[in-house]
KEMAR-351854 format. One line per field, with one value per residue (C-alpha): residue in three letters; x negated, y, z negated. Coordinates in steps of 0.05 Angstrom, whole numbers. Layout:
N
r = Ala;...
X = X;...
Y = Y;...
Z = Z;...
REM end
This chain:
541
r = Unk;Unk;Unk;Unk;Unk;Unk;Unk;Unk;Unk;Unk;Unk;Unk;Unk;Unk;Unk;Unk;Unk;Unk;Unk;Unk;Unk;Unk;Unk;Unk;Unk;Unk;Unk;Unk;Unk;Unk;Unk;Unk;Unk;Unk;Unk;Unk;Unk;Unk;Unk;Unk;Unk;Unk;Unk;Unk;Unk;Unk;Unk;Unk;Unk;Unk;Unk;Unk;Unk;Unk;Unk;Unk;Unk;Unk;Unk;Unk;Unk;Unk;Unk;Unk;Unk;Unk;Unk;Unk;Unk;Unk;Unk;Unk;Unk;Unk;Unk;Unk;Unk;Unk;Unk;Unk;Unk;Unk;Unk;Unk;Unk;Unk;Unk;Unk;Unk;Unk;Unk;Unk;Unk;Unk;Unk;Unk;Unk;Unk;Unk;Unk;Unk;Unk;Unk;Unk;Unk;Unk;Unk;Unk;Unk;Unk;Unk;Unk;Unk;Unk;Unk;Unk;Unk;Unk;Unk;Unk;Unk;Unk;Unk;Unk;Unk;Unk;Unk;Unk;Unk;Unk;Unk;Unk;Unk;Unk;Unk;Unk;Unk;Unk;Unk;Unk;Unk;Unk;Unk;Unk;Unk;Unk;Unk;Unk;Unk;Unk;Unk;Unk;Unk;Unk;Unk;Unk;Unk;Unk;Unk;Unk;Unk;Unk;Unk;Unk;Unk;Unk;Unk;Unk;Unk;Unk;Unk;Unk;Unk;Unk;Unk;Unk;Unk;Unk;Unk;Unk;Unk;Unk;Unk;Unk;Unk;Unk;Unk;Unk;Unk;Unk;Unk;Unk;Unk;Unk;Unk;Unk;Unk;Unk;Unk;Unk;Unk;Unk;Unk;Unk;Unk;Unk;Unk;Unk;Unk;Unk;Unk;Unk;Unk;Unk;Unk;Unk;Unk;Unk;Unk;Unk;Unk;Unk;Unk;Unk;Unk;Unk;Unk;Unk;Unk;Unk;Unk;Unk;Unk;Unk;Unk;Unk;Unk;Unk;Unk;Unk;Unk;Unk;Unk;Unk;Unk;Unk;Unk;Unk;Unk;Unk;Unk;Unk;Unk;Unk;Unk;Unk;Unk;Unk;Unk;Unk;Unk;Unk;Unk;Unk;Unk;Unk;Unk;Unk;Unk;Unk;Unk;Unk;Unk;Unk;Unk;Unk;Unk;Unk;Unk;Unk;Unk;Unk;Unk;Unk;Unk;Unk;Unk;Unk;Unk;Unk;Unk;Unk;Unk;Unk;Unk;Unk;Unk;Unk;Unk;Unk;Unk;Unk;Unk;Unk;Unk;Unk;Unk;Unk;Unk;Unk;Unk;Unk;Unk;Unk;Unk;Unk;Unk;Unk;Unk;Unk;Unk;Unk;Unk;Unk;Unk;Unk;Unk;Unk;Unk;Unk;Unk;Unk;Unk;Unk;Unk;Unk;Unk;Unk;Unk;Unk;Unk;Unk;Unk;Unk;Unk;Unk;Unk;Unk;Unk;Unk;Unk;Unk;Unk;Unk;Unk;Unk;Unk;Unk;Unk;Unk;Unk;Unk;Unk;Unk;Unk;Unk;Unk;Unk;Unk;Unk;Unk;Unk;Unk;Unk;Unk;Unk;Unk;Unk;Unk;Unk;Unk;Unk;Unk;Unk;Unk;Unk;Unk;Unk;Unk;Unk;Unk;Unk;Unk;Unk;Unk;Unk;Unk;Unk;Unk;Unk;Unk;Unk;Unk;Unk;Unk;Unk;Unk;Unk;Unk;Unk;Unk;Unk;Unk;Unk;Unk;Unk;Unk;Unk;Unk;Unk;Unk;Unk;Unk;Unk;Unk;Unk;Unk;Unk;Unk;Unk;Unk;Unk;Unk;Unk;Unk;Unk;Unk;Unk;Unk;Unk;Unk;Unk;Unk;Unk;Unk;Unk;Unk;Unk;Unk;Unk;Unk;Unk;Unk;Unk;Unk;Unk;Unk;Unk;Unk;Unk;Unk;Unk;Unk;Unk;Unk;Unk;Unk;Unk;Unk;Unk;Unk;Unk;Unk;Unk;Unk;Unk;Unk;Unk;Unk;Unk;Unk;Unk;Unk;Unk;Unk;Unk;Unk;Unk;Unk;Unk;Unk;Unk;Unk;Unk;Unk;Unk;Unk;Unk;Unk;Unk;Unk;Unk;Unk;Unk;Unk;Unk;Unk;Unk;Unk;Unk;Unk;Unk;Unk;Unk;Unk;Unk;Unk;Unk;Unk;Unk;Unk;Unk;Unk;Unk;Unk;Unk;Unk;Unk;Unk;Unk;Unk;Unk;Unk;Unk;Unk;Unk;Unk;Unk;Unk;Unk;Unk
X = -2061;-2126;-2193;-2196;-2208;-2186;-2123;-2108;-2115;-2070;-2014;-2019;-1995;-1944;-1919;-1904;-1878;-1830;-1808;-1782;-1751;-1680;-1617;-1663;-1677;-1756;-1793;-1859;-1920;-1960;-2020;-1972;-1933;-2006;-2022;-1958;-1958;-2030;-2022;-1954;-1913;-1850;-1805;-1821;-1800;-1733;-1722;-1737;-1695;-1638;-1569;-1553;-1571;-1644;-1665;-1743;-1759;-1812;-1832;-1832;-1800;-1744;-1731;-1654;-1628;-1585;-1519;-1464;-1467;-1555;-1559;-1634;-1694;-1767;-1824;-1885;-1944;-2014;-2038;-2032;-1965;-1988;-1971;-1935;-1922;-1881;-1845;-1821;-1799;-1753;-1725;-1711;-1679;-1639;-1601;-1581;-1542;-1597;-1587;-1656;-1719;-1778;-1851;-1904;-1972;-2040;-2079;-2099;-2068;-2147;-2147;-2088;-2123;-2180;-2120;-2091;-2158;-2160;-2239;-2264;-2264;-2196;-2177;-2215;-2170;-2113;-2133;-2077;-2024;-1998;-1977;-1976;-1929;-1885;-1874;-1863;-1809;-1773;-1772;-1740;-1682;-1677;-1674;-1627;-1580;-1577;-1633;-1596;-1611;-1673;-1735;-1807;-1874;-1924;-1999;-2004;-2082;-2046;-2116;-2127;-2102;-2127;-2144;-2168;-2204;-2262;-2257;-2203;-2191;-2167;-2111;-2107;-2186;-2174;-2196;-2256;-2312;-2385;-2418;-2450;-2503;-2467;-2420;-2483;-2481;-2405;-2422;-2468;-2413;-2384;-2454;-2498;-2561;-2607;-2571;-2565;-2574;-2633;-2607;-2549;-2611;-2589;-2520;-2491;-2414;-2419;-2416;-2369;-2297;-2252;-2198;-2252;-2282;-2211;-2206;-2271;-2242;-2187;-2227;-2262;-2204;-2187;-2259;-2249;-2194;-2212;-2275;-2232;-2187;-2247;-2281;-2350;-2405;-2419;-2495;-2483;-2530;-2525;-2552;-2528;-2510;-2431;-2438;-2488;-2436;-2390;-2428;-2456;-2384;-2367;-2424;-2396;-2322;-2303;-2256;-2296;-2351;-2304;-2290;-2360;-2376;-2333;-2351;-2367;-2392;-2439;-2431;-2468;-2434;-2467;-2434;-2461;-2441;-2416;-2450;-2514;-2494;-2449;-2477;-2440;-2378;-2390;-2433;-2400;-2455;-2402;-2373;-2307;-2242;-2212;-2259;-2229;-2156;-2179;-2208;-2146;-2091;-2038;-2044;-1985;-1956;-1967;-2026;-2106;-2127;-2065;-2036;-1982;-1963;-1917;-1860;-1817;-1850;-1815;-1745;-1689;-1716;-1751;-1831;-1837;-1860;-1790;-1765;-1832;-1796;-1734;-1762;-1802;-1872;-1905;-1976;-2048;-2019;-1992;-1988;-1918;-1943;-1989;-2007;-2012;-2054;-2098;-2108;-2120;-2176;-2207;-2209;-2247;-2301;-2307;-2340;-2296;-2305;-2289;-2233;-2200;-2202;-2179;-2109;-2093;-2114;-2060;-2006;-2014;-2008;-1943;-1911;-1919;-1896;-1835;-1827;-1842;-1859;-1928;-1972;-2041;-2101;-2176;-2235;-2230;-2174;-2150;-2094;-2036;-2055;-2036;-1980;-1949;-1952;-1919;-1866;-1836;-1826;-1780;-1715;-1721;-1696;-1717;-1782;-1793;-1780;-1817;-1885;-1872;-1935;-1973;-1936;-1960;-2029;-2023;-1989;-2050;-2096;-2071;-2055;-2131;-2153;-2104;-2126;-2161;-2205;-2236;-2264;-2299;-2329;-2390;-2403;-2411;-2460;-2498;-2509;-2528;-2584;-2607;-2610;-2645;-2702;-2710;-2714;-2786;-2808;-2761;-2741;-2676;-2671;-2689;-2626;-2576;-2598;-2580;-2515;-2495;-2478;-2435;-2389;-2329;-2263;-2199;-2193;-2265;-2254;-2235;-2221;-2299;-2321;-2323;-2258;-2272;-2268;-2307;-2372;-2365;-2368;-2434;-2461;-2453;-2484;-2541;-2562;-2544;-2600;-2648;-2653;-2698;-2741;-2785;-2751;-2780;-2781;-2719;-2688;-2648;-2632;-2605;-2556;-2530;-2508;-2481;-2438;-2409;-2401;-2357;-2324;-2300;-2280;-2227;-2200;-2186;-2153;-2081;-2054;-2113;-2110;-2092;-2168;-2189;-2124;-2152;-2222;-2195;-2152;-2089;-2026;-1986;-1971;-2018;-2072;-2154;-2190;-2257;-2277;-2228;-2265;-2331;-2316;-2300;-2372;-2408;-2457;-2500;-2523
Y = 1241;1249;1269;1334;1393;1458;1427;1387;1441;1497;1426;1418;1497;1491;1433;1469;1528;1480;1441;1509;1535;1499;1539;1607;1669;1662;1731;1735;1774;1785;1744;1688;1689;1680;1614;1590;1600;1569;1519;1482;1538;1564;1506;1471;1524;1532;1447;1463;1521;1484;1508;1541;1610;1640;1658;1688;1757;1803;1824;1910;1967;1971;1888;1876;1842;1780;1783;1751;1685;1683;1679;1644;1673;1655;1708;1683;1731;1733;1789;1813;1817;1888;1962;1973;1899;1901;1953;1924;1862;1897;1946;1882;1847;1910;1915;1826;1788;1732;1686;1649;1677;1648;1685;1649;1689;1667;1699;1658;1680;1688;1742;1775;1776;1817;1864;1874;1894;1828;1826;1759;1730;1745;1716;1658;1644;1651;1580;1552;1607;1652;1707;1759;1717;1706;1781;1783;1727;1767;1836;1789;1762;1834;1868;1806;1844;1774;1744;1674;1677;1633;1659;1624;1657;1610;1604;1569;1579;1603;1629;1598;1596;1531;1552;1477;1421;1454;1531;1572;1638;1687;1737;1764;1795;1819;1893;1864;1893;1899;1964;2010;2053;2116;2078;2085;2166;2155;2102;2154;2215;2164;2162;2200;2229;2181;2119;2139;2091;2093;2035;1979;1930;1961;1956;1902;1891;1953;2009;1978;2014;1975;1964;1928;1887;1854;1838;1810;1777;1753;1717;1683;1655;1622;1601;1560;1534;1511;1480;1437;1407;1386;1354;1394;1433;1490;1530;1601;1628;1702;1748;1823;1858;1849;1774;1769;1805;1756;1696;1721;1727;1658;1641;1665;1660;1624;1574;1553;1545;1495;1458;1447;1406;1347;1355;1293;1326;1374;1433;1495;1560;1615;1671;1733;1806;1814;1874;1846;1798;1850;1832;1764;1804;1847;1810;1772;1717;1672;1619;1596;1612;1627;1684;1714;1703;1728;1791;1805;1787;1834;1822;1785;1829;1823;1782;1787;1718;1707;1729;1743;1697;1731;1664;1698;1648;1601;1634;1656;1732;1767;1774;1839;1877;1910;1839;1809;1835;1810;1737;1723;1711;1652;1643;1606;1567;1499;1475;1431;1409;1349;1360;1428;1428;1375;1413;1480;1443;1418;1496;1518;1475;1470;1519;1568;1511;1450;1484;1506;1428;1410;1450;1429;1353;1369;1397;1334;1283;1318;1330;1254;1229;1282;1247;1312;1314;1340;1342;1337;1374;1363;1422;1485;1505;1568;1612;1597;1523;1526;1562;1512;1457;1500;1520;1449;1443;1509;1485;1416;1439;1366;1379;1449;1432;1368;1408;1479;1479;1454;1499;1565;1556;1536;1609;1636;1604;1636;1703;1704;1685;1742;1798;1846;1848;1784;1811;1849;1803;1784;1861;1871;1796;1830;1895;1851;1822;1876;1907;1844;1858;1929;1923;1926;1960;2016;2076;2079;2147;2113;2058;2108;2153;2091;2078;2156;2152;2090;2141;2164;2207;2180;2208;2186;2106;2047;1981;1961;2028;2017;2049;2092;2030;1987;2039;2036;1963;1981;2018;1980;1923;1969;1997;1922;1887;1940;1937;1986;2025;2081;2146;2187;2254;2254;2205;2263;2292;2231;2209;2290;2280;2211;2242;2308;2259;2202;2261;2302;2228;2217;2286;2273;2211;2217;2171;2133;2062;2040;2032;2096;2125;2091;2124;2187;2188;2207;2184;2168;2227;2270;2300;2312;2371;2372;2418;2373;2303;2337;2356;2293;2274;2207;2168;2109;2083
Z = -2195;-2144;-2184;-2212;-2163;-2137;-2116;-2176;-2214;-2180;-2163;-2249;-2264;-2218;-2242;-2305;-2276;-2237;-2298;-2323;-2256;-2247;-2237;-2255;-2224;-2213;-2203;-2192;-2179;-2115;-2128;-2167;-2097;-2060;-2110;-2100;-2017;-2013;-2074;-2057;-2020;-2035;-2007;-2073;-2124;-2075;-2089;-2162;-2165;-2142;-2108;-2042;-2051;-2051;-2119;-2110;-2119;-2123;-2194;-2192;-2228;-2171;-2176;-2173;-2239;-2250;-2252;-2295;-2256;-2268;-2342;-2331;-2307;-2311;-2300;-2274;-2278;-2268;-2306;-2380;-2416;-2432;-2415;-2354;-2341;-2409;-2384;-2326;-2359;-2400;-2350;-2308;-2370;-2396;-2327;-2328;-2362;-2383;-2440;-2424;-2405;-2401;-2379;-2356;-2356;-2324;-2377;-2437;-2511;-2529;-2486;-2510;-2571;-2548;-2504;-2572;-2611;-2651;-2681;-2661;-2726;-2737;-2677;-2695;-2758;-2716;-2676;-2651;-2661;-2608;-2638;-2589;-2549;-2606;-2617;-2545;-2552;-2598;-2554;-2499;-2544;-2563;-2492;-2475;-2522;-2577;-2618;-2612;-2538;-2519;-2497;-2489;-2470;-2445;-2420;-2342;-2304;-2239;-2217;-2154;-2082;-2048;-1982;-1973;-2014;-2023;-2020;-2069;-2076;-2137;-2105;-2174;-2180;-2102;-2130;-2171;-2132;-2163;-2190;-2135;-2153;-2157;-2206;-2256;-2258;-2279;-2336;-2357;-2365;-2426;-2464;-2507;-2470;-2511;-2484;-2411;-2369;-2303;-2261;-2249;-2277;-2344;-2350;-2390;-2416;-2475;-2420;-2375;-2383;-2434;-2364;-2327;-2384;-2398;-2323;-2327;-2391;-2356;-2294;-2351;-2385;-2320;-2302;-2365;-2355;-2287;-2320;-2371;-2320;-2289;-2353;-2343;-2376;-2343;-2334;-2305;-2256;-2229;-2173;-2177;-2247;-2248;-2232;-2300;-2347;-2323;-2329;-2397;-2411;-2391;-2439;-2503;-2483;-2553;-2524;-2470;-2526;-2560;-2493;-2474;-2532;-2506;-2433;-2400;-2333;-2316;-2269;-2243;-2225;-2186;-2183;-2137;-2121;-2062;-2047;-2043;-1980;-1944;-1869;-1883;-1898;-1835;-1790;-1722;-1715;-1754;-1690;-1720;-1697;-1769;-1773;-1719;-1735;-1799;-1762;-1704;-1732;-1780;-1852;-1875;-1923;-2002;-1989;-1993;-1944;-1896;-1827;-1790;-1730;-1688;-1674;-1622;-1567;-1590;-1587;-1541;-1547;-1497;-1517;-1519;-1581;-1616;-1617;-1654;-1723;-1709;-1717;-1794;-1781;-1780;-1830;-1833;-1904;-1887;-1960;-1949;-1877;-1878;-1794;-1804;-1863;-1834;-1768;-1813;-1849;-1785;-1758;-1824;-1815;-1732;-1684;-1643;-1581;-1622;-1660;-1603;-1567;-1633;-1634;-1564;-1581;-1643;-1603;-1539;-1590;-1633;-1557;-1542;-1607;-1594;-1517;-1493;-1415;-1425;-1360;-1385;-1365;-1383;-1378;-1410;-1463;-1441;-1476;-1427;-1428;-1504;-1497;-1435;-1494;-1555;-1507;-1498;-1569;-1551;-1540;-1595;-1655;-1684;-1653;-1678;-1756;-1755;-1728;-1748;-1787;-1721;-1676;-1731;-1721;-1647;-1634;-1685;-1642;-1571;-1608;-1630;-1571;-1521;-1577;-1541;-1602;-1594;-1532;-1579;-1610;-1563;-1558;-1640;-1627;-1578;-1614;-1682;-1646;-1616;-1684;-1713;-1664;-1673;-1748;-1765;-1700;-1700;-1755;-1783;-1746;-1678;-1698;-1713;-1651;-1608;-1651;-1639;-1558;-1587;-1623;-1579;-1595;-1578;-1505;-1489;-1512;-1464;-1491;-1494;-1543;-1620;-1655;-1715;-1769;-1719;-1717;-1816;-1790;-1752;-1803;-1866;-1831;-1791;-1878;-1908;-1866;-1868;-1943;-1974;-1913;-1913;-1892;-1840;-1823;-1774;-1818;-1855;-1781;-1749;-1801;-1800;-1728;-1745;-1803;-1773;-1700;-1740;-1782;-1720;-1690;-1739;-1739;-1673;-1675;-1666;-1721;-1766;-1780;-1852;-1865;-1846;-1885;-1948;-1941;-1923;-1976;-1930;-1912;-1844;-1809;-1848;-1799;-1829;-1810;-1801;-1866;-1903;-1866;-1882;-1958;-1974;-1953;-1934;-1983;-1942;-2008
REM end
């Protein structure tokens, strides 16, 4: 096995997952699916699985059941075996015919504890026992319709996604987002007047909602988990007030208490709200070309950090656009795909220029090993130069499977670089910088008067004006670097005209993007008017 890392650690829990898997009907959960597509993708549960037919599906109320032929199935699920969750496990189970089940959870049995109101010293005494997934064991023979059926419950740390070597990500807290000011006045609603609270700077895990404190709970039991496989001590450092409940929480997590007294290593872990570096979340000064397909390209469904690549390029089907779902989409993940996932590392840590080079250098040498006839061309990679050198691999099926990892993010890579977004991307630079200077020398109210022109309805806009979700973009990063500033007396004036400007903007766009339908709180088809746009109300804080 390599030395202990992000990798290693997501490659171990699968392993165990796998060693559970064969001839069984494997469900599993969105963010299990994103470990799984990042860590080791799902060609290797398929070869685990074993036999012709496809046996994945997607853990949900509505899931189709096994029939008489698919007594096994294995659940593997990164949240608590609580509440709805439950639920759905047995609805799934009533409607089969399995003999064997087994569930695999992400969340630590110390946790379940806590889910279950277990006092800490209790749970203490109950040191190696499981319990909770013991009872759970038994509802599963029972739903199965025969307690002499088999059933297991079992703890696996699926928390990661490897993205690469050095940078994972945790599908599963996706909706974790720190505490905003406002959130404060809600805290409040929940306590008696003496112990109100006056800031963020005083909250601390006894008023946070019981729901959130067993995600945070939750986070930690992988954190240590993560920690062990690596052999280390940890020392917690934290900037914003959710990131110190959770490393507080990391602190006195009682198992991870027990670990670190036969740590050989030594780590540090800094963990930081996201809200207080929102211009990196927003900001275009970043030159990489991940970033932008990131940015351009359509979410590829079920997941928080992937893409879609549209593959119909490399097919007999016309190009244009009702044909692009006619074709499965390609993705950024090349975990089974040792050239793919070598080129994909190269991108995350090049600039745009080199990255781009880099992809066409990729695709020239696959072509010659393939005895391709390539004509080669130095100077500047353009879009249809790429695409010349994917389309020989067109009409080689050979070709085509042995680099369809290569060929994924050489499509990504044009597709970024045609999106008339990207375009963009110069003119959000530009206006960044000009912002950078002003701040200091100008008011807020003189920045959002020159932002206000910027702001277009639908009828007005060419290709080069800001759409609705672009000018939020604007504005969260125009308030993130201006920190705290002195308001002045048209201050109150100039963000009135930007409000009632951006709310008659989206009542008049003809269909809103999925975005703007989430902020609005609407639905396709559904049309805002402007008392409705204007009663929900803006907050710039």
């Amino acid at each position: 096995m390599s030395d202990p890392g992000v990798l290693s650690f997501t490659h171990q829990g699968w392993e165990q997952v796998l060693a559970k898997v064969k001839r069984a009907l494997v469900y599993l959960d969105a963010a299990c699916a994103e470990s799984l597509h990042w860590g080791c993708g799902s060609t290797r549960l398929l070869e685990a699985v074993g036999g012709p037919a496809c046996h994945l599906r997607e853990f949900e109320p509505t899931a189709v059941g096994g029939g008489a032929e698919q007594p096994k199935a294995v659940f593997v699920l990164s949240c608590l075996l609580k509440g709805r969750t439950v639920e759905t496990l047995r609805d799934i189970i009533c409607r089969s015919h399995f003999q064997y089940c087994v569930v695999v959870t992400a969340v630590n049995h110390a946790v379940h504890l806590t889910a279950n109101h277990v006092p800490a010293a209790a749970a203490a005494e109950l040191e190696g026992q499981q319990p909770v997934f013991e009872q759970l064991e038994e509802k599963l023979c029972e739903w199965m319709g025969n307690m002499n059926y088999t059933a297991e419950v079992l703890h696996v740390p699926l928390l990661l996604a490897p993205a690469a070597p050095h940078l994972a990500l945790t599908p599963a807290f996706a909706s974790l987002f720190p505490l905003l000011p406002r959130d404060v006045h809600l805290l409040n609603s929940a306590r008696p007047d003496k112990r109100r609270l006056g800031s963020l700077g005083e909250v601390d895990a006894t008023a946070l909602p019981p729901e959130l404190l067993l995600q945070i709970r939750c986070l930690v039991s992988g954190l240590s988990s993560l920690c062990e496989h690596l052999g280390v001590r940890e020392e917690c450092f934290a900037v914003g007030s959710l990131s110190r409940i959770i490393a507080a929480d990391l602190a006195n997590y009682a198992p991870a208490k027990n670990r670190r007294k036969t740590a050989a290593g030594r780590a540090s872990v800094v963990f930081v709200d996201r809200t207080l570096d929102l211009t990196g979340a927003v900001g275009h000064h970043g030159d990489n070309l991940v970033e932008k397909m990131l940015s351009v390209l359509p979410q590829l469904p079920g997941h928080t950090n992937d893409v879609m690549v549209n593959m119909v390029e490399l097919t007999a089907l016309h190009t244009e656009e009702e044909n692009w779902n006619a074709v499965a989409p390609g993705c950024l993940a090349q975990s089974s795909d040792m050239a793919g996932k070598a080129l994909w590392e190269a991108l995350l840590n090049t600039k745009h220029k080199e990255a781009v080079m880099e992809v066409r250098r990729h695709l020239v040498e696959a072509a010659s090993r393939e005895n391709l006839p390539i004509k080669m061309s130095m100077g500047r990679v353009t879009p249809g130069q790429l695409t010349t050198y994917i389309q020989l691999f067109k009409n080689n099926l050979k070709a085509l499977v042995n680099h369809c990892g290569l060929l994924q993010l050489g499509l990504a890579t044009v597709q970024t670089l045609k999106h008339p977004h990207t375009a963009k991307w110069d003119n959000f630079l530009a206006f960044e910088r000009l912002l950078l200077q002003s701040v200091g020398e100008s008011t807020m109210s003189v920045v959002l008067s020159q932002l206000l022109p910027m702001i277009k309805p639908s009828h007005q806009r060419t290709k080069d004006d800001y759409r609705p979700e672009e000018l939020l973009i604007l504005l969260i990063y125009i308030y993130s670097v201006s920190g705290e500033f002195t308001a002045d007396k048209n201050l109150g004036e100039a963000e009135e005209n930007v409000k009632k400007t951006l709310a008659q903007v989206f009542c008049e766009e003809s269909e809103l993007s999925p975005l703007l339908q989430k902020i609005t709180g609407s639905h396709p088809g559904y049309h805002i008017t402007f008392s409705h746009r204007v009663s929900l109300g803006f907050s710039w804080q």
